[in-house]
C-alpha positions in Angstrom: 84.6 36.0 5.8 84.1 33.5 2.7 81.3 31.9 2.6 80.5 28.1 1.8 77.5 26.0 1.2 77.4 22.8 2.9 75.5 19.5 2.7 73.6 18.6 6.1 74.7 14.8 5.6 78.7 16.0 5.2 78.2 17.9 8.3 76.6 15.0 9.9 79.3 12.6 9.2 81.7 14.8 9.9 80.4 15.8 13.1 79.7 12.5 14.1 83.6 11.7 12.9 85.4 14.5 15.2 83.2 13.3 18.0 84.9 10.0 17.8 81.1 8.4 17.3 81.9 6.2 14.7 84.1 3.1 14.1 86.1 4.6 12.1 86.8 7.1 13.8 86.8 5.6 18.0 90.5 5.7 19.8 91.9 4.3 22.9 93.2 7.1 24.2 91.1 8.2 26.7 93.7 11.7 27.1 93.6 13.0 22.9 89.5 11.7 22.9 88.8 14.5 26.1 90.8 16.9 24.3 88.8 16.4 21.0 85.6 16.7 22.2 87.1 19.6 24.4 85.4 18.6 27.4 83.4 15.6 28.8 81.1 16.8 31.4 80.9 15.9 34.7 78.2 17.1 36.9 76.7 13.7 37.2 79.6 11.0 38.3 79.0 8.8 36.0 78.8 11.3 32.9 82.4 11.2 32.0 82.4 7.4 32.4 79.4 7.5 29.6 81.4 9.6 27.5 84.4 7.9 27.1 82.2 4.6 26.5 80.6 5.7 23.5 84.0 6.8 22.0 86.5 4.0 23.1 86.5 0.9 22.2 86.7 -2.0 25.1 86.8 1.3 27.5 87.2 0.1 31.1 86.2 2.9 34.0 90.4 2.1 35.3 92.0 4.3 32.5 89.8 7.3 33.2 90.4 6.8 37.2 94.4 6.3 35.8 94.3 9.1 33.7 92.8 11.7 36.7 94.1 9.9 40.0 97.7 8.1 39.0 99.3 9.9 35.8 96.8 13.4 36.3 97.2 13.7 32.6 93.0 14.8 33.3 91.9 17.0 35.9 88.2 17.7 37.4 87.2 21.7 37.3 84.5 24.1 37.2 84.4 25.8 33.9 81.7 25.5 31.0 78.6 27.2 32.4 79.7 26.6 35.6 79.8 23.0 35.7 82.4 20.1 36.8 83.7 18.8 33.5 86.4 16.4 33.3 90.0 18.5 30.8 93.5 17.7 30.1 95.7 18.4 32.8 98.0 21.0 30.8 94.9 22.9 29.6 94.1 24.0 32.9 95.6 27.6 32.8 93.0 28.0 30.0 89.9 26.5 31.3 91.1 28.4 34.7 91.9 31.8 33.4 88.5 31.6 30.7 86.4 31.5 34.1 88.3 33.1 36.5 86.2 36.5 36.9 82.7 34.0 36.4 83.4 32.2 39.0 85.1 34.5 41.4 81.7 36.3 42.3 78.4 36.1 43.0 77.9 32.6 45.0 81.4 31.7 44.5 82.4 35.2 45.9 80.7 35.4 49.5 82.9 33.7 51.8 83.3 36.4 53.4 79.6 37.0 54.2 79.6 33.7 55.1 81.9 34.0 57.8 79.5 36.5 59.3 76.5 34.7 58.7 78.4 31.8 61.2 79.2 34.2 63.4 83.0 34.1 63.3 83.7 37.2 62.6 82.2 41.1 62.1 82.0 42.2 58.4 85.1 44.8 59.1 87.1 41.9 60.0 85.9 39.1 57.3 88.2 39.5 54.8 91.1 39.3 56.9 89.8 36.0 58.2 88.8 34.2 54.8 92.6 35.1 54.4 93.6 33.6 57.3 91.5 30.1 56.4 92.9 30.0 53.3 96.2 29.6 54.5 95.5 27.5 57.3 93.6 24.9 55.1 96.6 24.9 52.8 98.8 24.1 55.3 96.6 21.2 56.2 96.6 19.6 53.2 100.4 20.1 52.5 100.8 18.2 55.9 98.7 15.8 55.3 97.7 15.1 51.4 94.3 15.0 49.8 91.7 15.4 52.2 87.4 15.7 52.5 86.2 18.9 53.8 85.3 16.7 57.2 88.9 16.2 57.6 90.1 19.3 57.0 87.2 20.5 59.0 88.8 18.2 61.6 92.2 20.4 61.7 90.3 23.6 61.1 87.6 23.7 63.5 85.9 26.9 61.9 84.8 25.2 59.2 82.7 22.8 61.1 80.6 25.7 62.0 76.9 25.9 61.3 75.1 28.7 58.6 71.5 28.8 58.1 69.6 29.8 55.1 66.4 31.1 54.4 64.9 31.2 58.3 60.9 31.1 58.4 60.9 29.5 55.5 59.6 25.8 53.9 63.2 25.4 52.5 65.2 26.1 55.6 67.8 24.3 55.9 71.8 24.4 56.9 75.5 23.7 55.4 78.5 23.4 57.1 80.9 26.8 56.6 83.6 24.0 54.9 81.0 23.0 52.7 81.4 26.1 50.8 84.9 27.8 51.3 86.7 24.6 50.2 85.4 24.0 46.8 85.7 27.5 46.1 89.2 27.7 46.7 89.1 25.3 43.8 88.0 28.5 41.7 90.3 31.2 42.9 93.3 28.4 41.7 94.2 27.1 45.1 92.6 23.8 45.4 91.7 21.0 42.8 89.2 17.8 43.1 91.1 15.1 43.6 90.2 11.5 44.2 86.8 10.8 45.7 85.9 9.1 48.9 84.5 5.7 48.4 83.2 3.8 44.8 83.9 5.3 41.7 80.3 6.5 41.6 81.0 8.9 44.6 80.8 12.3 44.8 82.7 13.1 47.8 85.8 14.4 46.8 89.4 14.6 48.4 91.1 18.2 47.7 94.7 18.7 47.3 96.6 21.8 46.6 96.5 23.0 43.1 100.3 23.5 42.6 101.2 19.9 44.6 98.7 17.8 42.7 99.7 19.4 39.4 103.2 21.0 39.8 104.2 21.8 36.2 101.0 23.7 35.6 101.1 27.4 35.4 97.6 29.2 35.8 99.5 32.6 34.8 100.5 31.1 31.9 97.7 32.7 29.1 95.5 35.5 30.3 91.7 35.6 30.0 91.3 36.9 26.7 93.9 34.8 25.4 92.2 31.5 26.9 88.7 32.7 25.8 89.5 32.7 22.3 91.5 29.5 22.3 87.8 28.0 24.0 86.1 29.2 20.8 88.3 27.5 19.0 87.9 24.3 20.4 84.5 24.5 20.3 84.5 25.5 16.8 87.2 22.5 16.0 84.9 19.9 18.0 81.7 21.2 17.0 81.6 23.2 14.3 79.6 24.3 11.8 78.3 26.3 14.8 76.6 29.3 15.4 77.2 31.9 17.3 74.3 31.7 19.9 75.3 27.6 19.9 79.6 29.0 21.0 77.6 31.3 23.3 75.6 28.5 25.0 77.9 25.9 25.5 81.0 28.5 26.6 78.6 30.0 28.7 80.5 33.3 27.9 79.1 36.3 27.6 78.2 37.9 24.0 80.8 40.5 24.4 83.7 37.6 24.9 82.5 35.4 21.8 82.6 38.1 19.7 86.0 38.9 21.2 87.0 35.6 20.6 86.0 35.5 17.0 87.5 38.9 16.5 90.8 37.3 17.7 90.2 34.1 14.9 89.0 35.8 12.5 92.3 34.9 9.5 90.9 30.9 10.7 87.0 31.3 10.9 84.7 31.6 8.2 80.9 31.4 7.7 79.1 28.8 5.9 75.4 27.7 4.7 73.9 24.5 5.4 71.3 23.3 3.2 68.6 23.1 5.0 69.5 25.0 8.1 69.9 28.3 7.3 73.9 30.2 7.2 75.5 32.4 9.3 77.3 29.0 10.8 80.9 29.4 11.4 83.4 27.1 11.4 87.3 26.7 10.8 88.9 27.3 7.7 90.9 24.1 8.0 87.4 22.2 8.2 85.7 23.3 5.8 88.1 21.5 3.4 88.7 18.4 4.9 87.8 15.3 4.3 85.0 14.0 6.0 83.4 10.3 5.8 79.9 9.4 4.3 77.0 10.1 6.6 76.2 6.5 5.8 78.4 5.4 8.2 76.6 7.4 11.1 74.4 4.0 11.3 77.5 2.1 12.0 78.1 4.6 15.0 74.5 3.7 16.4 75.9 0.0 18.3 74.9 -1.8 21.4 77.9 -2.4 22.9 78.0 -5.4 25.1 81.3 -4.9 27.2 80.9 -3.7 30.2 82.6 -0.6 31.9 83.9 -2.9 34.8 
């Protein structure tokens, strides 16, 4: 790799600049902003809302419900560190196939246990059944359209059944069987959060069939490896200078599929110094020689806006 030394105020600015922070810099398009900033995230309802605030100019909390409810040119999905962020619709497949083995076990992966837990089934027998449910819950909501886990529990009795946790213990508690299988058919590719029940500020979600809600994408269409190494990259575009423990972090990838990742840029990354900071940052070659505005302008970035989100 070359290396570069940089000024921390250039990288400032232009962070600040491909974050869409300053004035110069803001758009209206609530679609190409997400896509810049890779992500927004979207654990807390209102986070995505926040986002697109800071970055848009006169933004209104209609063209984000628009964009994921009416035109579904944005989509809601478990991905970074195994969190609900808000992507573009037709980067699914990546965002999908980047996580698929994460989130395929360990919590996400006993549904089958949890069938036995509730007493529906013997262990021999469990993976037959989860089968079965799957199916039967897709039928549902091909009948019927988005639904809540109550309704489908409604249609699908077995999922209104009762597993306890943690027996004896301060912290006992219970969750309905629905409460769990549904949103992880979201990460095996079968289901998708659709619109939620109630205010904008809700967190119950409707689910809807993956490949109904958005029929021209293809979750077969990149393959992990391919889909981890186009993440770097985006992080690298939105982000960079970076380093390597910050791609690690935010992917939440392991250190094996960074350095994959990087292996696969390599021609396109290259390191670089920032006074001040240290090196050993990386950061796309087409970056590093761009343009980027005066960090002076970062204090026109730093407004009160007075319009509200509505």
């Amino acid at each position: 790799m070359n290396f570069l030394t940089m000024k921390a105020p250039r990288v400032n600015g232009y962070l600040a600049h491909k974050q869409h922070l300053l004035p110069t810099s803001h758009l209206t398009d609530v679609v190409q902003v997400t896509r810049d900033v890779v992500a927004l995230h979207a654990t807390a309802v209102a986070g995505p809302y926040l986002s697109l605030w800071a970055r848009v100019p006169g933004f209104r909390r209609e063209w984000l419900d628009d964009a994921l409810y009416e035109h579904r040119t944005l989509a809601r999905m478990l991905c970074m560190r195994t969190t609900l962020h808000v992507v573009p619709g037709d980067e699914v497949p990546f965002f999908f196939q980047a996580y698929a083995r994460r989130l395929t076990r360990g919590e996400f992966r006993n549904g089958e246990s949890l069938l036995v837990q509730a007493g529906l089934c013997q262990a021999e027998d469990a993976e037959a059944t989860l089968q079965r449910l799957h199916r039967r819950v897709l039928d549902v909501l091909a009948e019927r359209g988005p639904s809540t886990v109550q309704e489908i529990g409604q249609a699908v009795p077995e999922l209104q059944a009762r597993v306890h946790y943690s027996a004896g213990k301060s912290y006992a508690g219970e969750f309905s069987l629905g409460s769990r299988l549904v949103p992880a058919m979201c990460t095996l590719g079968l289901l998708i959060r659709a619109r939620p029940q109630g205010t904008w500020r809700s967190n119950l979600y409707e689910y809807a069939v993956l490949s109904d809600w958005l029929p021209e994408v293809d979750l077969e269409s990149t393959t992990p490896q391919e889909a981890q190494a186009w993440l770097v990259r985006c992080y690298l575009a939105a982000f960079g200078p970076a380093t390597f423990d910050d791609v690690r972090w935010w992917t939440g990838l392991s250190r094996r599929e960074v350095q994959a990742g990087l292996e696969a840029l390599k021609p396109a990354v290259q390191e670089v110094t920032v006074e001040g900071w240290g090196d050993r940052y990386l950061m796309l070659n087409d970056d590093a020689d761009a343009d980027v505005p005066s960090s002076a302008y970062i204090l026109l970035g730093i407004l009160v806006k007075s319009q509200p989100m509505g």
